[in-house]
C-alpha positions as CSV (number, residue, x, y, z in Angstrom):
1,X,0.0,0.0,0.0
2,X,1.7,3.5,-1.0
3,X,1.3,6.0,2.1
4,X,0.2,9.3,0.3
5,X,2.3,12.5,0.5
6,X,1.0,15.1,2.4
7,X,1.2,18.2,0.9
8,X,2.2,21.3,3.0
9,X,-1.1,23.9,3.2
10,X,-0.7,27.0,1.5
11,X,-1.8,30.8,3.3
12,X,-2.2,29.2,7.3
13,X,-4.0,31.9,8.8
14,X,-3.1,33.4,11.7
15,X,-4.5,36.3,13.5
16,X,-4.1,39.8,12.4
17,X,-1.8,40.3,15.8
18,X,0.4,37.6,14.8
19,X,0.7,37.9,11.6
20,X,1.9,41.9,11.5
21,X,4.1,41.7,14.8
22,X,7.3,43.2,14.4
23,X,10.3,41.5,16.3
24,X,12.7,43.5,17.9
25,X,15.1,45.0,16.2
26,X,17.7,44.7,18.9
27,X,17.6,41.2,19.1
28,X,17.3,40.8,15.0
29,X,21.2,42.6,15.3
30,X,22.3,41.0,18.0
31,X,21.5,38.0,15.8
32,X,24.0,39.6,13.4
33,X,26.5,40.3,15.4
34,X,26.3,36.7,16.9
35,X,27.1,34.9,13.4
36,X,30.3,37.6,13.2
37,X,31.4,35.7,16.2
38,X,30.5,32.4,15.7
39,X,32.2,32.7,12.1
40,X,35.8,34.0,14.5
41,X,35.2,37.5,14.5
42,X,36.8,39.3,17.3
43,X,33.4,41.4,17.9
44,X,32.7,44.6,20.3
45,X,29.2,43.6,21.3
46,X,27.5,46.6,23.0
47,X,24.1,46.2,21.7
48,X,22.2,44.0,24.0
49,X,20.9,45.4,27.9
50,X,21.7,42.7,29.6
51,X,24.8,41.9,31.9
52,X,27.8,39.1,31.3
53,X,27.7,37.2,34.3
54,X,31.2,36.5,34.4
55,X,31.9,39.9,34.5
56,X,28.9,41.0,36.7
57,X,27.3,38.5,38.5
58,X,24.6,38.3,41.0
59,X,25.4,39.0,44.5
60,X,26.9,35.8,46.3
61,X,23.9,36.0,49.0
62,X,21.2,36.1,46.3
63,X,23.0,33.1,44.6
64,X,23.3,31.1,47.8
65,X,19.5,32.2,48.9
66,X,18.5,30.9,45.9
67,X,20.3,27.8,46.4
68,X,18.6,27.1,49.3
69,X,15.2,27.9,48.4
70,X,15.4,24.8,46.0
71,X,17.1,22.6,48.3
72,X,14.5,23.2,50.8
73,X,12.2,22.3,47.7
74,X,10.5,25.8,47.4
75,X,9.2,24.7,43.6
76,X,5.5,25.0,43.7
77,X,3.3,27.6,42.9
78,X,3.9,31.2,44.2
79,X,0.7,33.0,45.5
80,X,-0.7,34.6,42.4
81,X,-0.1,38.7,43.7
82,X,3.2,37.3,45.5
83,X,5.0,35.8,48.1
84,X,3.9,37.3,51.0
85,X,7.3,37.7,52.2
86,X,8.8,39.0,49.0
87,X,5.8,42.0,48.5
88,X,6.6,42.8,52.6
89,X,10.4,43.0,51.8
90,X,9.7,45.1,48.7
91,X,7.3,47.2,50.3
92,X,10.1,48.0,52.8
93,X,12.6,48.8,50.2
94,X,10.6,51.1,48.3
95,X,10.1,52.9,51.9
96,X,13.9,52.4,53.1
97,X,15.7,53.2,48.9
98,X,12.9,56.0,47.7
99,X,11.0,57.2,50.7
100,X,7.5,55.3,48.8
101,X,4.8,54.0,51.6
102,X,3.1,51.6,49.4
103,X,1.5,48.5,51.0
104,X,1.8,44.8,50.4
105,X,-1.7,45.1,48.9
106,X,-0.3,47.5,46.6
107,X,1.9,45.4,45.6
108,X,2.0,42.7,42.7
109,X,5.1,40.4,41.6
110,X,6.1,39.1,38.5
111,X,8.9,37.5,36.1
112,X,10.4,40.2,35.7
113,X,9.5,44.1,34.2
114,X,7.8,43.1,30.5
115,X,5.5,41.0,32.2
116,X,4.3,43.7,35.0
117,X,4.5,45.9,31.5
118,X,2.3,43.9,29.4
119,X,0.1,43.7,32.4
120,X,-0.1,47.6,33.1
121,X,-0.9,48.0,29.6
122,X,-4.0,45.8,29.1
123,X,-5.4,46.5,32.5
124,X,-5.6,50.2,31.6
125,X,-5.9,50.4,27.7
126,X,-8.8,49.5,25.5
127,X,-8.7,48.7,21.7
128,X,-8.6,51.9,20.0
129,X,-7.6,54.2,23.5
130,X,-4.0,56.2,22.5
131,X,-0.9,55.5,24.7
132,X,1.3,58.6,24.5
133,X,5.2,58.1,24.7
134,X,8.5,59.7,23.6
135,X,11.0,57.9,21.5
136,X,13.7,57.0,22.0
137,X,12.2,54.6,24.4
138,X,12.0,50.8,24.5
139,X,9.1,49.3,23.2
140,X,6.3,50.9,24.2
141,X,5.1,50.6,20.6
142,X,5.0,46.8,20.7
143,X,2.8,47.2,23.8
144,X,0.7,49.5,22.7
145,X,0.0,47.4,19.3
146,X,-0.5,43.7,21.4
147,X,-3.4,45.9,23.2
148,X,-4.9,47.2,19.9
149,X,-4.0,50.7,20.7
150,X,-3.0,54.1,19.1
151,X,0.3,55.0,19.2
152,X,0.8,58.8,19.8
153,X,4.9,59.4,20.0
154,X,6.5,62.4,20.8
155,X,10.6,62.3,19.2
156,X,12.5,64.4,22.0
157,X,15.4,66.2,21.6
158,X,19.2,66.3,22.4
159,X,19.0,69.5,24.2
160,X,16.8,67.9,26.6
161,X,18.9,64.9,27.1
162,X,16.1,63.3,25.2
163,X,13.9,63.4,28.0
164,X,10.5,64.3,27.1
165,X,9.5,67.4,28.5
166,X,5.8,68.9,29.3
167,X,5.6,70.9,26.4
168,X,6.2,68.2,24.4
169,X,3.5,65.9,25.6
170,X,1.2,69.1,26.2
171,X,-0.4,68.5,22.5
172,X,-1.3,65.2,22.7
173,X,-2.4,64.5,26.4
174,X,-6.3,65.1,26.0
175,X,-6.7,62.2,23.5
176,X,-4.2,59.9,25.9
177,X,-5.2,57.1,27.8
178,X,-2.2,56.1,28.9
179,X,1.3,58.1,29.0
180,X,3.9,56.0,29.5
181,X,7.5,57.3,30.9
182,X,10.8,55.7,32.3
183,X,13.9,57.2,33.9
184,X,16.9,56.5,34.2
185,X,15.8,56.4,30.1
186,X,16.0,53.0,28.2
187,X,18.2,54.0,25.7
188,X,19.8,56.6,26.5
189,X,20.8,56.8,29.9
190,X,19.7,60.0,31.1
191,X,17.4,60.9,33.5
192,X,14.1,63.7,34.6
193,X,15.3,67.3,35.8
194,X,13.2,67.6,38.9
195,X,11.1,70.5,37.3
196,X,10.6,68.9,34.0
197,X,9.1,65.5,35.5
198,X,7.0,68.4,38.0
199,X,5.4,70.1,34.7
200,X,4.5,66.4,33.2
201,X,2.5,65.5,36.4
202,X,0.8,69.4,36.7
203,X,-0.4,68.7,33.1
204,X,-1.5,64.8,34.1
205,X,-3.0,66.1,37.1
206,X,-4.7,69.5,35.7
207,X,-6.5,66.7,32.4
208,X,-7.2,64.6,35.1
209,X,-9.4,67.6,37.0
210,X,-10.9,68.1,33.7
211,X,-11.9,64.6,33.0
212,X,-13.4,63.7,36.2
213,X,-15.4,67.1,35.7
214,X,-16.6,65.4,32.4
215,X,-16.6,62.2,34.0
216,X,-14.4,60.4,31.3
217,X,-11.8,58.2,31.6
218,X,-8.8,59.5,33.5
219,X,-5.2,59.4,32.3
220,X,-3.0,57.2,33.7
221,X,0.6,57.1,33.8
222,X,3.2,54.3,33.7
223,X,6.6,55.0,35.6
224,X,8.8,52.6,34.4
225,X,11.8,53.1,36.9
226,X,13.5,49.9,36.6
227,X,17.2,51.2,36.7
228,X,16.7,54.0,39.3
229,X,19.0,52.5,41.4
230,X,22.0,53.0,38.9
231,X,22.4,56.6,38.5
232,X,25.8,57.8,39.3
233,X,27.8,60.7,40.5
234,X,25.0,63.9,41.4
235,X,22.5,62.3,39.9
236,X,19.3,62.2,41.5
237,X,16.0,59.8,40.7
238,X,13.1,61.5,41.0
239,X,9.5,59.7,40.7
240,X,6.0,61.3,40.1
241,X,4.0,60.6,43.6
242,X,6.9,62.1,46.0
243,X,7.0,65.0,43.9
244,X,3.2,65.4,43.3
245,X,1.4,63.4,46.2
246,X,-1.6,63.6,44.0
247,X,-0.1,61.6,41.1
248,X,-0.3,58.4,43.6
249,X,-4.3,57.8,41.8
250,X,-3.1,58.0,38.8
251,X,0.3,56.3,38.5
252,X,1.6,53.0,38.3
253,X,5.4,52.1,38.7
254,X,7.5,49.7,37.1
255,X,10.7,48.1,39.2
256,X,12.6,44.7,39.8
257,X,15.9,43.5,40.6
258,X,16.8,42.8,37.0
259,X,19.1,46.1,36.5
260,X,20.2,46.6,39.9
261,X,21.0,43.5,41.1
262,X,22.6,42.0,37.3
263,X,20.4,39.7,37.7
264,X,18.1,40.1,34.2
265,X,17.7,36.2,34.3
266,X,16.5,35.2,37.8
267,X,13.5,37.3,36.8
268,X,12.2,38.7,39.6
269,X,9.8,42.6,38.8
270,X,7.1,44.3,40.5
271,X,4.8,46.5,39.9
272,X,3.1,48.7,42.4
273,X,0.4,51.4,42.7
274,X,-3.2,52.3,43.6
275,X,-5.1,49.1,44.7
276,X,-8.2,49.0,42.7
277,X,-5.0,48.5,39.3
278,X,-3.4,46.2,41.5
279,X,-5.7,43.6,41.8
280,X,-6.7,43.8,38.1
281,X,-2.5,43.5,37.2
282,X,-3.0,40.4,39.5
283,X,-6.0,38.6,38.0
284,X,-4.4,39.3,34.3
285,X,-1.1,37.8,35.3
286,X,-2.5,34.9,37.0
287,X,-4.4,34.1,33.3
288,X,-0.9,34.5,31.2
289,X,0.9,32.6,34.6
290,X,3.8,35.4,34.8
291,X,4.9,34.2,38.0
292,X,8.1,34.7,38.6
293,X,9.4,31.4,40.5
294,X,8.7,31.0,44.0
295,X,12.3,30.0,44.8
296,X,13.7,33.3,43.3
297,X,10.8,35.2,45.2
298,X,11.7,34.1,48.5
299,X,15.5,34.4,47.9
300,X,15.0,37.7,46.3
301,X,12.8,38.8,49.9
302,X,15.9,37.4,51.8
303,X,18.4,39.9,50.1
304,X,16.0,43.1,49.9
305,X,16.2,42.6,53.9
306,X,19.8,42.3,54.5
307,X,20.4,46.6,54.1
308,X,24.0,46.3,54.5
309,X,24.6,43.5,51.6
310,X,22.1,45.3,49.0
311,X,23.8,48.4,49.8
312,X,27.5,47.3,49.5
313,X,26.7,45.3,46.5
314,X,25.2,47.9,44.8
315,X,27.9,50.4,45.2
316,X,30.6,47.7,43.8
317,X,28.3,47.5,40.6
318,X,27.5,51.5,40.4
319,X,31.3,52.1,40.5
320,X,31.8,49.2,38.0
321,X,29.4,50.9,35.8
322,X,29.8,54.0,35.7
323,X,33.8,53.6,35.3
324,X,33.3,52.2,32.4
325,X,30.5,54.7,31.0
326,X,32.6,57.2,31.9
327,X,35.9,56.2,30.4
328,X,33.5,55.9,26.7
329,X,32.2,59.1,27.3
330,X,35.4,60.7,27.5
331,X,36.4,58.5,24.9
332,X,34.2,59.8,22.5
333,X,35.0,63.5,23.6
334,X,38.5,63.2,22.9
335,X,37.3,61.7,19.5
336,X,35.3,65.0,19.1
337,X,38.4,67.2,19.6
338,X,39.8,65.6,17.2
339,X,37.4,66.2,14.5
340,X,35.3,63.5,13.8
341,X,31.9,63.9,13.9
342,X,31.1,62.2,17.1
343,X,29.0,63.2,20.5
344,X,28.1,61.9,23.4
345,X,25.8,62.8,26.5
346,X,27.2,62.5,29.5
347,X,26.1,59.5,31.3
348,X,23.3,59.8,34.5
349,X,21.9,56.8,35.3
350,X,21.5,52.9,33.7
351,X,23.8,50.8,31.8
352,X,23.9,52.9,28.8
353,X,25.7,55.9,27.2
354,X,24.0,57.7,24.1
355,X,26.7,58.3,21.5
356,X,26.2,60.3,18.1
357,X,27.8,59.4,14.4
358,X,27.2,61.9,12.3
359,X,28.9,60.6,9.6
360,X,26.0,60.2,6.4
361,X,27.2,61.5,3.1
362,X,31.1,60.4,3.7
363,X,32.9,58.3,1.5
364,X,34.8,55.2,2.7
365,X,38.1,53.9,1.3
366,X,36.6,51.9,-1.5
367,X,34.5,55.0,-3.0
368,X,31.1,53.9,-1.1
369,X,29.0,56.4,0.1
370,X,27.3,56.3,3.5
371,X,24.1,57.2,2.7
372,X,21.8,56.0,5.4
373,X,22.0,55.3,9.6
374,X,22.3,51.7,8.0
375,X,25.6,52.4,6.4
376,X,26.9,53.8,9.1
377,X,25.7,51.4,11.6
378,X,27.6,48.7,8.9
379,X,30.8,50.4,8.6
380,X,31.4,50.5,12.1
381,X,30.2,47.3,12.9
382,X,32.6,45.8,10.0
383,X,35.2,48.3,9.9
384,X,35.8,48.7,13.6
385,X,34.3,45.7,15.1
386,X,32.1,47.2,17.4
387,X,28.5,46.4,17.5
388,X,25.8,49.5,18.8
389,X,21.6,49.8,18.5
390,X,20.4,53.0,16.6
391,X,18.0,54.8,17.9
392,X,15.4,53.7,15.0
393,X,15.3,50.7,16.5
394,X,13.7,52.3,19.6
395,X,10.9,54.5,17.8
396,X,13.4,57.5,16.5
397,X,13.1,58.4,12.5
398,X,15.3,55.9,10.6
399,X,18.1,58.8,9.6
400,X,18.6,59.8,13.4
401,X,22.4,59.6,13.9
402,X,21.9,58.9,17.6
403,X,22.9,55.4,18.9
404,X,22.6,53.4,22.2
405,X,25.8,52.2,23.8
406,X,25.8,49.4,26.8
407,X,28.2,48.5,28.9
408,X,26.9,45.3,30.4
409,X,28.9,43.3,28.4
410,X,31.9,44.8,28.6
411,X,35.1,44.5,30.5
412,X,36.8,48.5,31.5
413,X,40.3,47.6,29.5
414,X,38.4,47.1,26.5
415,X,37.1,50.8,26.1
416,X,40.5,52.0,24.9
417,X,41.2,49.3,22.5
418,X,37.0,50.2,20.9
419,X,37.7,54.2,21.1
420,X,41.1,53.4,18.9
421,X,39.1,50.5,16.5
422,X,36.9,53.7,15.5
423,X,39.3,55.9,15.5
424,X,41.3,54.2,12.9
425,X,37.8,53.4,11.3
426,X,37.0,56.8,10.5
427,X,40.3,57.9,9.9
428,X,39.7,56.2,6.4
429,X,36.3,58.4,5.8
430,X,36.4,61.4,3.5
């Protein structure tokens, strides 16, 4: 008997979500980057925000908590909001690190930030609602089109650090459902002057007036502040509900242990704000099963509580960091003086350093021109080895010059040997 071919189907369906997603663009050059190496490249990777373990690893006592979590056989189901312990512990870090009196109740714990994200963004946005944002800023577009939303962005300026500012957002905010703001900034690295982030909650707070007037649906804002424990030198984080008491209705923070602690895989985030959110965040997560695992949680409460080990461990990995985004800022300074078209912004907070090639229209050694961020994003991946994210890929116009530089990844003795690679790289531009 002859066993009849089957023939593959032709136009699957899926739905219309699926089927127009876009993938990140960080991860599609990471991808690129990663076949350099695999095919003996001697790459400068500084695309991805994530941490080497080897060269920043997790504290020891988290590690060893962890540890023993499992061996006591701690591998069951977490209680849906949060381990009781872990929410009481966070509840009084936020009080201890940011002066923040928010309850256990207020309190919701998940695998990390993009889950708590996701979450924030379906429990407060309906098809068709518009979430306001700036760009550059990490993919709040992706959220906003998994929810069926409008995308209103707002593309901020250098001047400004590329921090939005209220001005900015001004235009926009009385068609908003959701504004959605995070500082230190994923991707560049900077962070809110205290009167700028002041304005944006006087214009949430003076809509807000209006709409309740009305009664319409208020405006909510997300406060994603996931790396405020990394800003450096005089640097200081400010948040929306210590500066404007009233914002505490209306805002809803973003946090974990993922940036601070270099520890992006044991994924451990909260979210936190007004109750009534809370408890929706809760049910939504306990449908997708965004738990982060109950071993982590308890080991993760264990550290929060020891003061003097957070504290200590995080001043090792603030000096680590901010060595090494200093030594590239001053890097790319000294390139500057010496006339190539380079820029940086000094860095304030995070893992990242925002760098500038304004290089589009020069000629390289072979005659080609570089005529788009592409080329230029090319050349110096293949000319000098060194691997960066434009700022396209988070929401800027494709011909910004602007890039994202992180130093997760990357060990303090290598920033001289990458400020000479692209200094010899453009020395061959005309």
């Amino acid at each position: 008997m002859s066993i009849p071919t089957l023939q593959p189907k032709k136009d699957l369906k899926v739905s219309r979500i699926a089927e127009n997603i876009i993938g990140s663009e960080i991860i599609k050059l990471a991808a690129e980057v990663n076949e350099k190496i695999r095919n003996g490249e001697k790459i400068y990777n500084l695309t991805i925000g994530d941490f080497n373990p080897k060269i920043f690893p997790i504290p020891s006592g988290l590690k060893s908590a962890i540890i023993e979590a499992y061996n006591n056989d701690e591998t069951n189901y977490p209680v849906a909001e949060g381990m009781p312990d872990l929410r009481s512990a966070v509840s009084a870090f936020l009080k201890r690190k940011g002066g923040l009196d928010y309850k256990t109740d207020e309190i919701v714990i998940a695998g990390g930030a993009r889950p708590v994200i996701y979450a924030i963004f379906r429990a407060l946005v309906d098809a068709d609602d518009t979430v306001l944002f700036p760009v550059p800023s990490w993919n709040n577009n992706h959220y906003a089109y998994l929810n069926w939303a409008k995308q209103q962005m707002v593309e901020t300026r250098p001047e400004n650090k590329f921090m939005p500012t209220a001005d900015e957002l001004a235009p926009y905010i009385a068609k908003a459902s959701l504004i959605a703001l995070c500082s230190p900034l994923n991707p560049t690295g900077t962070t809110f002057r205290k009167a700028d982030l002041e304005n944006i909650c006087d214009l949430i707070l003076a809509e807000n007036k209006k709409r309740e007037a009305e009664n319409k649906k208020v405006l909510y804002l997300m406060y994603d502040q996931i790396y405020w424990n990394l800003c450096f030198g005089e640097t200081v984080h400010y948040d929306p509900v210590s500066l404007r008491p009233a914002m505490r209705e209306y805002t809803v923070f973003v946090d974990g242990i993922s940036k601070s602690l270099a520890s992006t895989g044991v994924r451990v985030g909260w979210a936190f704000g007004p109750k009534k959110i809370l408890e929706k965040i809760k049910s939504i997560l306990t449908h997708v099963g965004a738990w982060a695992p109950k071993a982590e949680q308890l080991a993760t409460a264990k550290f929060l509580n020891d003061a003097p080990a957070y504290d200590h461990y995080l001043e090792d990995i603030r000096r680590k960091i901010n060595d090494r985004l200093v030594a590239f800022h001053k890097g790319f300074q000294a390139l500057k003086q010496e006339g190539f078209h380079v820029e940086s912004i000094a860095p304030e907070g995070a893992i990242y350093l925002t760098v500038q090639f304004a290089m589009h229209g020069q000629k390289t050694a072979d005659g080609h021109i570089l005529a788009t961020t592409m080329d230029v994003t090319k050349y110096v991946l293949d000319e000098a080895k060194v691997a960066l994210v434009p700022f396209y890929a988070f929401g800027a116009t494709v011909d910004s010059s602007w890039y994202r530089l992180s130093v997760g990844t990357c060990k303090l003795e290598d920033v001289d040997v990458i400020i000479s690679n692209l200094r010899n790289a453009f020395k061959k531009l005309s």
